[in-house]
C-alpha positions in Angstrom: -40.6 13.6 23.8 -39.7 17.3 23.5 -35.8 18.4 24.3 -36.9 21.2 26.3 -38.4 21.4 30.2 -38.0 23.5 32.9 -34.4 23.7 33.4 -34.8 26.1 36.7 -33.9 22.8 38.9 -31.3 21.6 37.5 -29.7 25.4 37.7 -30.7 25.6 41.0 -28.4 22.4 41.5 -25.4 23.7 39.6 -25.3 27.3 41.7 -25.5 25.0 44.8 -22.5 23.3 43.7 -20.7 26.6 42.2 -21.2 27.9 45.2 -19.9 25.2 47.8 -16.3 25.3 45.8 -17.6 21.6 44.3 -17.4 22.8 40.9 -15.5 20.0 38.4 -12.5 21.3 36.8 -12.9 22.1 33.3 -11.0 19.6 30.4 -11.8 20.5 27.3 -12.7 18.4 25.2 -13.6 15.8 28.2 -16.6 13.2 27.6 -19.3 13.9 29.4 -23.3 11.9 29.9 -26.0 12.8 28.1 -27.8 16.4 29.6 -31.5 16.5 30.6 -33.9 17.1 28.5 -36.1 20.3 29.2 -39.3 21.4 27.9 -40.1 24.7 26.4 -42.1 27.0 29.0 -42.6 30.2 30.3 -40.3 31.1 33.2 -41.2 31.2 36.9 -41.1 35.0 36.2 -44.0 35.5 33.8 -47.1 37.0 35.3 -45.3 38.5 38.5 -44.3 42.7 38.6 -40.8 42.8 37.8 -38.1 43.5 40.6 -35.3 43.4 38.3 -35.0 46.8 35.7 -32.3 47.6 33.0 -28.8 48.8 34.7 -25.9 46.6 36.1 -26.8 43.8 38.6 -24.3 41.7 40.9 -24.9 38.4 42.1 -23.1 35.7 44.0 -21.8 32.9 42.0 -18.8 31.1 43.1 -18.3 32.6 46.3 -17.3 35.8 44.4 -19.1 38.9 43.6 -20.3 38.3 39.6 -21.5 41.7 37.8 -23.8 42.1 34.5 -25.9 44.5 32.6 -29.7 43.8 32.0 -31.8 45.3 29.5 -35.3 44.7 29.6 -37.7 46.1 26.6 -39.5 49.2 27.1 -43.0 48.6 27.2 -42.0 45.4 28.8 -45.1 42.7 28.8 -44.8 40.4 32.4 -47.3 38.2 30.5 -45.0 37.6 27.1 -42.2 35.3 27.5 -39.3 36.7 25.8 -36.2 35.8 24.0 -33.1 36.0 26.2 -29.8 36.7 24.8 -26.2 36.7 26.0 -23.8 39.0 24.3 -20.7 38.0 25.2 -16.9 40.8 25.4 -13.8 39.7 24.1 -10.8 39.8 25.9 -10.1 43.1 27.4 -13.4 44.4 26.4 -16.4 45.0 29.1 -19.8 44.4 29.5 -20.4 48.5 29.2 -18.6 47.8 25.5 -21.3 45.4 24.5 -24.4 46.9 26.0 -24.1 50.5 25.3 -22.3 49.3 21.5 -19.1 51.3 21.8 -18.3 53.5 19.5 -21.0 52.8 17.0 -23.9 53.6 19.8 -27.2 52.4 19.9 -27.4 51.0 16.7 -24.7 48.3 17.7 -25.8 47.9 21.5 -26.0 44.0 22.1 -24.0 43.2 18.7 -26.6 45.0 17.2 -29.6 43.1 18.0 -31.3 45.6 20.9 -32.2 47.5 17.9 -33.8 44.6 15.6 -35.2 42.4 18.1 -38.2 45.0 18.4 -38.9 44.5 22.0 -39.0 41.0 21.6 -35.9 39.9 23.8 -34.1 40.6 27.2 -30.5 41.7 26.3 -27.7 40.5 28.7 -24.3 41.9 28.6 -21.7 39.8 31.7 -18.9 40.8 33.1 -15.9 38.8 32.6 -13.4 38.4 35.5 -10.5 40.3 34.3 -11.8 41.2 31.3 -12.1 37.3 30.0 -13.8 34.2 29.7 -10.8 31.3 31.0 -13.6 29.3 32.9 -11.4 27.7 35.6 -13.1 25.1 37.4 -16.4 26.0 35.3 -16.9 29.0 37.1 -17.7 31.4 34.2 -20.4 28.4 33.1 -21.9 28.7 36.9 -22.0 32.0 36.4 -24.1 31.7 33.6 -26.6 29.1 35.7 -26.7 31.5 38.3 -27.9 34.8 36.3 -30.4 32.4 34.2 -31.8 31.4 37.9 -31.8 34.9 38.9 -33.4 36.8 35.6 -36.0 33.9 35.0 -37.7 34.3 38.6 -38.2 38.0 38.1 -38.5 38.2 34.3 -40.9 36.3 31.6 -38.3 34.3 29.6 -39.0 31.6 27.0 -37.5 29.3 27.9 -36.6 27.4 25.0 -35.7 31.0 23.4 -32.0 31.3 25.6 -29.2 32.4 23.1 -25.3 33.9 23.8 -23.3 34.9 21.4 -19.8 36.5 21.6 -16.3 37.6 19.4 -13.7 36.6 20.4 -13.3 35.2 23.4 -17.3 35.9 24.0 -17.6 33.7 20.9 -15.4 31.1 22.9 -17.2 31.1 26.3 -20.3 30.7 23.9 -19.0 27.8 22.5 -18.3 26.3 26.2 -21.6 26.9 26.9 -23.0 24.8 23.9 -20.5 22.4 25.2 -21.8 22.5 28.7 -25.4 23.5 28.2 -26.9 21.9 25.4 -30.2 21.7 27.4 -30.8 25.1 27.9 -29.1 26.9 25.1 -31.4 26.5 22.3 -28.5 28.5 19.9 -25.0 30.3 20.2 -23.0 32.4 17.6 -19.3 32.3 17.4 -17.9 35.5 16.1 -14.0 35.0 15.0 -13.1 33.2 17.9 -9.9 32.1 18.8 -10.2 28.7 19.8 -11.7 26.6 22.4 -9.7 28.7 25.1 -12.8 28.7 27.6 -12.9 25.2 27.1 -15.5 22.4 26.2 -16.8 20.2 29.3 -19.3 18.1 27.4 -19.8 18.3 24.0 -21.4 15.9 22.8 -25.2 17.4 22.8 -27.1 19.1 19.8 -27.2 23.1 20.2 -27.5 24.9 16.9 -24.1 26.8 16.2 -23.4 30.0 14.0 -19.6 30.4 13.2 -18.6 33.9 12.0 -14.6 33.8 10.9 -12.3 36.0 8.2 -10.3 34.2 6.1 -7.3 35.5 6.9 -7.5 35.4 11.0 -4.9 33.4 12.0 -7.7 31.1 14.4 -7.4 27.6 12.3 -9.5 26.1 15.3 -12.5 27.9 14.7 -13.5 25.3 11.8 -13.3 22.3 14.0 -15.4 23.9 16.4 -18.0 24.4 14.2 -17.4 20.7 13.0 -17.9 19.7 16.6 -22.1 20.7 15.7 -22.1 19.7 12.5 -21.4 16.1 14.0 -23.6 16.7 16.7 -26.4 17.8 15.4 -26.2 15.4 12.6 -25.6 17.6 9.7 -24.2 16.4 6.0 -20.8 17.0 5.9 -19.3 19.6 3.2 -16.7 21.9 3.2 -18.2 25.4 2.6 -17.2 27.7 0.0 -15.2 31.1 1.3 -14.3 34.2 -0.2 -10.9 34.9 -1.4 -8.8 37.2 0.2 -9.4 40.6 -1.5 -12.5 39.9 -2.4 -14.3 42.1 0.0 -17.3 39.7 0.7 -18.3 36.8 2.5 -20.3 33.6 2.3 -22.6 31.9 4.1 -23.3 28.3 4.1 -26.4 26.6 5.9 -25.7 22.9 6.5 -28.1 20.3 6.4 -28.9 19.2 9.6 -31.5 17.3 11.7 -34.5 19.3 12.1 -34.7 22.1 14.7 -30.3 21.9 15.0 -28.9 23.9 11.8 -25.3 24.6 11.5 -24.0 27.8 9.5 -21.4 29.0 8.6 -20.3 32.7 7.2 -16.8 33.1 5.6 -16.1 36.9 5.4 -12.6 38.5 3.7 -11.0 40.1 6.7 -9.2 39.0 9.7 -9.7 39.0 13.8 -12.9 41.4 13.4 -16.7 41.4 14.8 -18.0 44.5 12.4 -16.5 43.1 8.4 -18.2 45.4 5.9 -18.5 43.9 2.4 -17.2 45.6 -0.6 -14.1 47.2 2.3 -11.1 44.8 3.3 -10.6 44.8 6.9 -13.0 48.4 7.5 -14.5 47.5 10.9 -18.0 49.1 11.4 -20.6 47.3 13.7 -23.4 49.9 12.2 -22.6 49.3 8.6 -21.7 45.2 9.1 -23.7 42.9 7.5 -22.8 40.7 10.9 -26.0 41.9 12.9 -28.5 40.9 10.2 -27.2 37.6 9.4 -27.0 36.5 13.6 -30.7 38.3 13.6 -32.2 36.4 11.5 -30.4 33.0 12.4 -31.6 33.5 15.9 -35.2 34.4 14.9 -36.0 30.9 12.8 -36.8 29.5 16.0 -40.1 29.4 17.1 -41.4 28.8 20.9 -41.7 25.2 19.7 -38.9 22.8 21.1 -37.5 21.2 18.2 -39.3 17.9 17.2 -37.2 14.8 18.9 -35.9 12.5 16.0 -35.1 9.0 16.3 -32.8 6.6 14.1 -35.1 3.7 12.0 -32.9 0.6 13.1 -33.9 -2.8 10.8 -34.1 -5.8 13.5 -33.1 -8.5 10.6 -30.3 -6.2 9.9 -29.4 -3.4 12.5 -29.1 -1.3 10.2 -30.8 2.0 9.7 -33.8 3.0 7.8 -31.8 6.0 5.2 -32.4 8.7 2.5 -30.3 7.2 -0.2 -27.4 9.3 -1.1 -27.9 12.0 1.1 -30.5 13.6 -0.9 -33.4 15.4 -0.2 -35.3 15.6 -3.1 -38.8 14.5 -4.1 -39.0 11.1 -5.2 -35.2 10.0 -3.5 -35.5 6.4 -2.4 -35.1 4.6 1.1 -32.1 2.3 1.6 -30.9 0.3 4.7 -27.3 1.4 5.8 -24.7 1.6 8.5 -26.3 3.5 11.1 -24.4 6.9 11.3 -26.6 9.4 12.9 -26.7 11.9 10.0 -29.6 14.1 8.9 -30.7 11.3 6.8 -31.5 9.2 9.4 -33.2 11.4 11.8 -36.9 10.7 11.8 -39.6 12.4 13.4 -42.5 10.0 14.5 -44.9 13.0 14.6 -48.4 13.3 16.1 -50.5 13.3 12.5 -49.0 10.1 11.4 -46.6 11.3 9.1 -42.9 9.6 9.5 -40.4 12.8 8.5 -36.7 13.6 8.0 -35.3 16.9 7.3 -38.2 18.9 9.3 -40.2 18.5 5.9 -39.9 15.6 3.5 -42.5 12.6 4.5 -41.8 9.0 4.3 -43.7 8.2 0.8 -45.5 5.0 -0.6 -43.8 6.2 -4.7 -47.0 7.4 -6.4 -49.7 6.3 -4.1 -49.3 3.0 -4.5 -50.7 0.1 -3.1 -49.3 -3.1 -3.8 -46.3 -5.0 -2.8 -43.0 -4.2 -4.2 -44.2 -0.4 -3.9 -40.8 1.9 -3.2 -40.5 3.7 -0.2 -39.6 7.3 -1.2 -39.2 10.7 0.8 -41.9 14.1 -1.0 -42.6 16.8 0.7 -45.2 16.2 3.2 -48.6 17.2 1.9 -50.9 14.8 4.4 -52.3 12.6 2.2 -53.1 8.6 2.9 -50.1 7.3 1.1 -47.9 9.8 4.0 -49.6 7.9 6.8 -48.4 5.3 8.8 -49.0 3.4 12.3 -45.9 2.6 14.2 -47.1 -0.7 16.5 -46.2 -2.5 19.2 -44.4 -5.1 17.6 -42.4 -3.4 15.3 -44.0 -3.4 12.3 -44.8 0.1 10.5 -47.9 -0.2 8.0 -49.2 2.2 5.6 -52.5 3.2 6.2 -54.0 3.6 2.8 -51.8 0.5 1.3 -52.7 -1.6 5.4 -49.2 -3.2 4.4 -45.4 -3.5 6.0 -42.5 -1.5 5.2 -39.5 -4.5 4.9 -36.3 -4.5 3.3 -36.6 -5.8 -0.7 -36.4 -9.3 -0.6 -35.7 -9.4 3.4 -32.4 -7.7 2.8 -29.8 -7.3 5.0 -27.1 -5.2 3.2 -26.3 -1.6 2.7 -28.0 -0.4 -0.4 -31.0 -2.4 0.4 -34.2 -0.9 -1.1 -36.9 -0.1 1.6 -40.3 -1.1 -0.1 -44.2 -2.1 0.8 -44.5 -6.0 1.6 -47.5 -8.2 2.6 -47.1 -8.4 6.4 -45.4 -11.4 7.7 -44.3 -10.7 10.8 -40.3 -11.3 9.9 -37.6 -9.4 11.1 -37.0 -7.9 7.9 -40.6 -5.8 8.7 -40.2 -4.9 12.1 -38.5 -1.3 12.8 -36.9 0.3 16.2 -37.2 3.9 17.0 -33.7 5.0 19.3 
């Protein structure tokens, strides 16, 4: 099933509550249920003549008077959903700063991305009370429910498209929402924040996460936010290279995560900045930065397809899971049983055309078309062919279509490091699989 629906109800809910003073006070860090899935859809907006222009709206969240600035495209289709995007101030800064791009102008209105989104998204700039982003009692979150209810009734949004992004603390009220709202942020971007000072209520759902950070801010906790998703969303841990100070550049590192959830990083040689320049220590220029481009093109690798729902391949003779030896994700790397761990190696997509796949493109294999027992099961890039197609059935058995036999443990092995291979069907535990 899809991770995206409609999540216009559940909004509705949250304002209700914002609204009544029965808002939960915020802990970061706090544990929190699974969220709601919600399905990718055009908003209740689409197809109706817009009420709502560009200019400063205010709205009632919280029992207070909440302000922000709205920019809708010129030439503005009612029939196209569009991206809808959240720039975020930083403490002290307003929503004026962000949406009109300060000293820089135009080019850096909305962090820049007004001018390469080419009509293609609804820019929102919100005000912060007192200039900041503390979040007490989740209020600044409601907020955030509220305008989404509000902009997505008059406006055609995509609704799997929602994005926020931030410096400072923008980039931390960003990172509260990926806490909070993993089901309707579908990405945020953290620009040098400062730490989880707008909190984390949640925190355990997959949202892909951006993390822009100079090497010499003194903001230590930016890295463990960003290790926060690469946990979640089931990435391979590694610790990315960054630039040394003086060096004048930066570098940035795309994890590998489960499909549809990536995790990157970019290391840049400066310190508490939104607008590093390469080839200038500490210069500040949101026109010349190579910030805008980078967040650009991160946010536009997601298509109006919800990402593909994975599952963990647990062994019923072992209960352990079905895993890409080492890590790896190159053709001809064979299966294994192991600990189940919820990394990207173990995240399988069951999809439609009867391919089994991990990593969003490598296929579960029968090693060179084979067809008798003993045959390895491997991971290649998925090309659609017989030997990549398999029936999942009702007892738990998984049986290649051209080869009509099992996928079992070697042997009917239990252990870690157990080879995955083609077996006459037997109906033993050691063949039957469970998708979770």
């Amino acid at each position: 099933m899809s991770r995206f629906r409609s999540a216009l109800a559940c909004l509705a809910a949250a304002i209700v509550l914002a609204t009544a003073g029965a808002a939960t006070a915020q802990a970061a860090d706090a544990p929190a249920s699974p969220s709601p899935d919600v399905t990718a859809a055009a908003s209740g907006g689409c197809g109706k003549a817009p009420t709502l222009s560009s200019g400063t709206h205010t709205i009632q969240s919280g029992g207070q008077n909440r302000s922000f600035i709205l920019k809708v495209p010129s030439g503005y289709d009612r029939d196209t959903p569009h991206k809808l995007i959240f720039g975020n101030h930083w403490w002290g800064g307003t929503a004026g700063d962000v949406a009109g791009g300060g000293s820089d102008g135009a080019v850096y209105a909305h962090y820049g991305l007004d001018a390469l989104a080419g009509g293609s998204a609804i820019f929102v700039a919100p005000q912060g009370l007192n200039n900041a982003w503390p979040d007490t009692n989740g209020q600044d979150v409601a907020f955030f429910d509220a305008m989404i209810q509000r902009i997505e009734a008059d406006l055609c949004v995509d609704q799997s498209q929602r994005f926020s992004l931030g410096f400072s603390y923008g980039g931390a009220i960003s990172y509260a929402l990926a806490c909070a709202r993993p089901d309707v942020f579908r990405a945020v971007i953290a620009i040098a924040v400062p730490g989880p000072v707008s909190g984390c209520n949640g925190g355990t759902g997959s949202v892909a996460y951006m993390g822009i950070q100079g090497v010499t801010d003194s903001m230590p906790q930016a890295r463990a936010m960003r290790d926060r998703f690469v946990a979640n969303n089931g990435c391979a841990s590694q610790s990315p290279q960054e630039p040394a100070a003086g060096s004048g550049r930066h570098i940035t590192t795309a994890y590998s995560c489960r499909s549809g959830f990536p995790v990157v990083w970019a290391a840049f040689d400066g310190g508490h900045q939104q607008g590093p320049v390469d080839g200038c220590t500490g210069c500040e220029s949101g026109a010349r930065s190579w910030v805008k481009n980078e967040v650009w093109q991160f946010i536009s690798q997601f298509d109006s397809a919800p990402p593909a729902e994975t599952d963990q391949v647990r062994n019923t003779a072992a209960d352990r899971c079905l895993d890409v030896s080492a890590q790896s994700q190159a053709n001809g790397a064979a299966l294994q049983l192991w600990d189940c761990h919820g990394g990207a190696n173990q995240q399988w997509d069951d999809s439609s055309s009867g391919q089994l796949r991990v990593y969003g493109g490598k296929c579960l294999d029968a090693e060179g078309a084979g067809t008798a027992p003993g045959t390895r099961a491997i991971i290649w890039d998925c090309h659609g062919g017989a030997n990549q197609q398999w029936e999942v059935n009702a007892d738990g058995t998984v049986t290649g279509v051209q080869s009509g036999l099992c996928l079992a443990t070697a042997g009917g092995g239990t252990a870690n490091g157990t080879a995955v291979v083609l077996a006459n069907c037997d109906g033993s535990a050691g063949q039957r699989w469970s998708f979770a």
